[in-house]
Structure formats: C-alpha cells, structure tokens
C-alpha positions in Angstrom: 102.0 24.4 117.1 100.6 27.7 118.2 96.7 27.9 118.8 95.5 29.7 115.1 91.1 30.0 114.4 90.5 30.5 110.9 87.0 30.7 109.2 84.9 30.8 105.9 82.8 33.1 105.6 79.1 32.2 103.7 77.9 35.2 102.7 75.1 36.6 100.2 76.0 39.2 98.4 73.8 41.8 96.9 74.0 42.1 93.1 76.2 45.3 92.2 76.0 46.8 95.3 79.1 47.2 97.0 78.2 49.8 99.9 75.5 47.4 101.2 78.1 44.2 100.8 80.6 46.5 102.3 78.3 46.6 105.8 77.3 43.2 105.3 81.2 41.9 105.2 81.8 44.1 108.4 79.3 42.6 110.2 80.8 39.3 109.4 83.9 40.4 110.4 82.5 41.7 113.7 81.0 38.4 114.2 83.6 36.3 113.6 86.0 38.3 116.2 83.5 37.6 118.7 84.3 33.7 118.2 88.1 34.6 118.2 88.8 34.0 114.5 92.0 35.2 113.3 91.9 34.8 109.8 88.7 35.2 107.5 87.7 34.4 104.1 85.1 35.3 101.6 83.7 34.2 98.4 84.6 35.0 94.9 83.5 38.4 93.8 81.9 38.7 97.3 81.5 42.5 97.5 80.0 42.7 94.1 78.2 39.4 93.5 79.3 37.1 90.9 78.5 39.9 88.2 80.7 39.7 84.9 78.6 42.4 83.2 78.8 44.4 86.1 82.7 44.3 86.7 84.2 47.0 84.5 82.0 49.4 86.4 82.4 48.2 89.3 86.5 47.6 89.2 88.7 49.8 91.4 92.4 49.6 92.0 93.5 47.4 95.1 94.5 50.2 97.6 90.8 52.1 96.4 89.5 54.1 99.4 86.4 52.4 98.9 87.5 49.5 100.8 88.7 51.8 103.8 85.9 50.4 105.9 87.4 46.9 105.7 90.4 48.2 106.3 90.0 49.8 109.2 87.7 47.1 110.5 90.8 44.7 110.4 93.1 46.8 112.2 90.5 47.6 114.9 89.4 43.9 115.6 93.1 42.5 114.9 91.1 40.2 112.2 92.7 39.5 108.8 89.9 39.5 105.9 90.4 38.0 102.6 87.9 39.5 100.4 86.8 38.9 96.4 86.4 42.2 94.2 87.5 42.6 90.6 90.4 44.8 90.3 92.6 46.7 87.5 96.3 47.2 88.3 96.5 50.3 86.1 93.7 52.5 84.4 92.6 51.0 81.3 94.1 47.8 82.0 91.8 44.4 82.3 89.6 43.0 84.6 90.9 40.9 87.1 89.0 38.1 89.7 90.9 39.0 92.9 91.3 38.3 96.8 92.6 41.1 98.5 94.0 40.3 101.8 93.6 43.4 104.7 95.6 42.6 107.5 95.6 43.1 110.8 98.7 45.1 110.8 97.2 47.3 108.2 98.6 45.7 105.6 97.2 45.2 101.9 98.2 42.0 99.8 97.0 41.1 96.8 96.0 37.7 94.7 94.5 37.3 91.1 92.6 34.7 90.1 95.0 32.1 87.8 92.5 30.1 86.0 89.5 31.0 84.4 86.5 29.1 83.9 85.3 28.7 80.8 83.3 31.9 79.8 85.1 34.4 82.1 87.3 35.7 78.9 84.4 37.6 78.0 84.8 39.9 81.4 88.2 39.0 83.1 91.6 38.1 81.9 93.4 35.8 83.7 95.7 36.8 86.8 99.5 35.8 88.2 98.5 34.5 91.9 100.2 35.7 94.6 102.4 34.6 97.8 101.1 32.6 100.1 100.4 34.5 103.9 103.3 34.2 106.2 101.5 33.1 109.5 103.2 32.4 112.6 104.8 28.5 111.3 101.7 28.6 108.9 102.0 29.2 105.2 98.7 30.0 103.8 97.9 29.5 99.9 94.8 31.4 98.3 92.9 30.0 95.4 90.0 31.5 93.7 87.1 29.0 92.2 88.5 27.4 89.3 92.1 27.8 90.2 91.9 24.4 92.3 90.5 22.8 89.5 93.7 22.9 87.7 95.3 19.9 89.8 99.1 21.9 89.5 97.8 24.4 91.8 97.2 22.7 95.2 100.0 20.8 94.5 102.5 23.7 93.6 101.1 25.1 97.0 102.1 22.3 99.1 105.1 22.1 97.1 106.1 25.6 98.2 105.4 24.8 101.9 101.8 25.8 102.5 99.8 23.9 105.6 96.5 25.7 104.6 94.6 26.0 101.0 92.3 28.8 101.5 89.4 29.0 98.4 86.8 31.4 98.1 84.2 30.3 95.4 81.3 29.9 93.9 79.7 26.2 93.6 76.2 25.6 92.3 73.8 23.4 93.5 75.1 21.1 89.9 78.9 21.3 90.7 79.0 20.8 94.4 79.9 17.2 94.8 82.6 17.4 92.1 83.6 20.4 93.6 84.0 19.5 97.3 85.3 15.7 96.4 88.2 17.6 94.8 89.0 20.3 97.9 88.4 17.2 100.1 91.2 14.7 98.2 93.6 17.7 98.1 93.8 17.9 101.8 94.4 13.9 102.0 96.7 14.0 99.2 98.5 16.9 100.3 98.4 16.8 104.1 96.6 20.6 103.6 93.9 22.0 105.8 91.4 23.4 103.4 88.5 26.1 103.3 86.0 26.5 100.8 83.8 29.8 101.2 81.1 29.3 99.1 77.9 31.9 98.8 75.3 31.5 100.5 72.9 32.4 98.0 72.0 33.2 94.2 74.4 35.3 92.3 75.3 35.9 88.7 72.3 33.7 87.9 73.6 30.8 89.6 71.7 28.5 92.3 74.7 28.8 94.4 75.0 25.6 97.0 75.9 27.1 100.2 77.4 24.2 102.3 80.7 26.2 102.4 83.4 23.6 104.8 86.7 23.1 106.1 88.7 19.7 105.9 91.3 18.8 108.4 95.0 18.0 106.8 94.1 14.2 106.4 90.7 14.7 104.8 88.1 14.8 107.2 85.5 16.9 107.4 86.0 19.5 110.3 82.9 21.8 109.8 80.1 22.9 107.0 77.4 24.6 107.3 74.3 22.6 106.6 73.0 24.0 103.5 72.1 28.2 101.9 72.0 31.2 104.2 74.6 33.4 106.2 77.4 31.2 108.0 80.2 31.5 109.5 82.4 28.0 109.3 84.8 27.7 111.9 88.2 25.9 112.7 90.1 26.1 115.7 93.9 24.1 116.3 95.0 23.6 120.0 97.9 21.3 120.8 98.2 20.4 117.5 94.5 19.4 117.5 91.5 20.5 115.2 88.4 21.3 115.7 85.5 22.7 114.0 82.2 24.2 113.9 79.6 26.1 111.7 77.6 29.1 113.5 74.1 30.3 111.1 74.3 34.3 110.8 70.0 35.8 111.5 69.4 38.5 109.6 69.7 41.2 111.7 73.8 40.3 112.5 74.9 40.9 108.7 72.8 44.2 108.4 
C-alpha cells in the first residue's frame, strides 16, 4: 500500500460569515500541509455554521467564485479539502447540505447530503450522494451527519469498494456516544478506516462535542482530539501500518 495522511479537521465556524470561515479554513489547510496531510475534511456546513435560517442567503452554486480561495489554496499546497456549504444546483432550486471536494489537480466534485435529520425539511431537501474519491488503490466514501445513521449507507460504501468512510458532522455534547459507537462499529464491521470531523464549538444553537477521531479498519481508535477547540486529527499509513495523532490549533494559526 502506498504511504496516504489523511486528516479531520475541528474547526469553529463563525455564524453566517463565510469570508471570515473562508480564512479560517485556509489556515487549516495551510496547517495541515505542514504535517504532510494529503487529504482534509471539514464539518457539516463548516463555512457557514450549522445555520438553517441562514442557508437560502447564504447558498451559492458549486463552482461559485466565492470559494476561489479554497480553490486555489489546494492547488498551491497539493492538499485536497472537503468542505460543508449549502448549495443549489440551479437558481431557484432547493437547498442542499453539501461537501464539495477541491482537488489538488484543480478539480471540483460534489456530494449532497442523503439523509436528513429530522427537522432539516424546514431548510434543505434531501440530496443524491456522490462517487466516492478515486485515490491511488484507495476508494474514499463521504457522508454527511445523519447519512451514517442510516445503517445502508456505510454498508453500500463498502459494498462498492471503499477502504475509507470520510464524515463531516455535527455531534452534540447529548449525541456523542451514540454517535461515535456507531462510526466506531462501522469500521469493525466493515474493515473501513473512518473520520469523523466534528466542530469544535457552538453552532446553530448546538453545544457541539468537539472530540472529532479517526478509527483504524478494525475498530480502534487511531487519534481524537481531547475535547472543544481548533484541531487538526491526523492519520498517517506506512507499510500498510496506521498511525495517528491529534495536533490543538492556538488562536493565532486559524486567523
């Protein structure tokens, strides 16, 4: 297997304000190239906040020049970013939870949350997924928050070949050890490595639990990061071997 570095980023995001997450997510992606990571992924609705009032304003189309930035970020640091924003396909059309992926290579891909949680109608209509990323021997599957509640969905990802579950979310203090039980038992059950990017602090309202981790493919714990605050959540395969590590963000990194 070749050597691959993947990471979660724990971010806080700033309600509504997507210029200031904007130069808080390059800053994560600056510090997570300094650590070699290859692939990076960030919360649900990470560069507005988990804000359902606040996404029709805030929704653009995927290829918006808004996320140039990001995109050019990428490209420079040879860093793929997976990042959450709603989205509409076509003017007029609904609401959409998504994780657009900005490669690398310049490329744009996109995924739409599958599964809404209860209450989400109100502001979002449900998506259709998305193809997992073609990486080196690697197939990597994206989830959104409530899509790996839905058992099928893990499992339809293994299924098709993936050997990563990649899940940006957002778990409360409440739902945590539900939450992470489940992510945990679908990398046993599946033989998946999984990462869970959780926020690092309150948004939407929510008491958000931080602790965002990565499980090896037979279940064990690689990394988390201890409890709220900016983190970066690190895995790293050599020889077929994982290892993994979680690295507190201070302040003045993610300004």
């Amino acid at each position: 297997m070749t050597a691959l570095t993947l990471a979660v980023a724990q971010s806080i995001s700033i309600a509504g304000d997507v210029p200031a997450n904007i130069q808080r997510h390059l800053a994560f992606m600056r510090a997570a190239a300094g650590h070699g990571v290859q692939l990076l992924v960030f919360p649900e609705l990470s560069l507005t906040g988990y804000e359902p009032s606040l996404a029709g304003e805030l929704a653009i189309a995927p290829a918006d020049a808004l996320l140039t930035p990001l995109r050019e970020m990428a490209r420079a640091l040879r860093l793929t970013a997976v990042v959450g924003m709603p989205i509409r396909l076509t003017p007029g059309a609904g609401v959409l939870i998504a994780a657009l992926v900005l490669g690398a290579d310049g490329s744009l891909a996109v995924y739409t949350k599958q599964h809404l949680h209860p209450g989400e109608e109100v502001a979002f209509v449900a998506g259709q997924g998305g193809v997992a990323l073609e990486w080196g021997d690697d197939r990597i599957a994206l989830a959104v928050c409530a899509d790996f509640s839905h058992a099928s969905h893990p499992r339809q990802a293994a299924q098709a070949g993936a050997t990563v579950y990649a899940a940006g979310v957002l778990i409360s203090e409440g739902g945590y050890a539900t939450d992470s039980a489940l992510l945990q038992g679908y990398a046993a059950e599946h033989g998946l490595v999984v990462l869970m990017a959780n926020h690092g602090g309150p948004s939407g309202g929510w008491a958000c639990a931080g602790r965002s981790a990565i499980w090896a493919a037979d279940g064990h714990l690689l990394a988390a990061a201890p409890g709220v605050g900016d983190a970066l959540v690190i895995a790293h395969r050599d020889s077929g071997r994982w290892t993994g590590r979680s690295v507190a963000l201070c302040a003045e990194e993610v300004r």
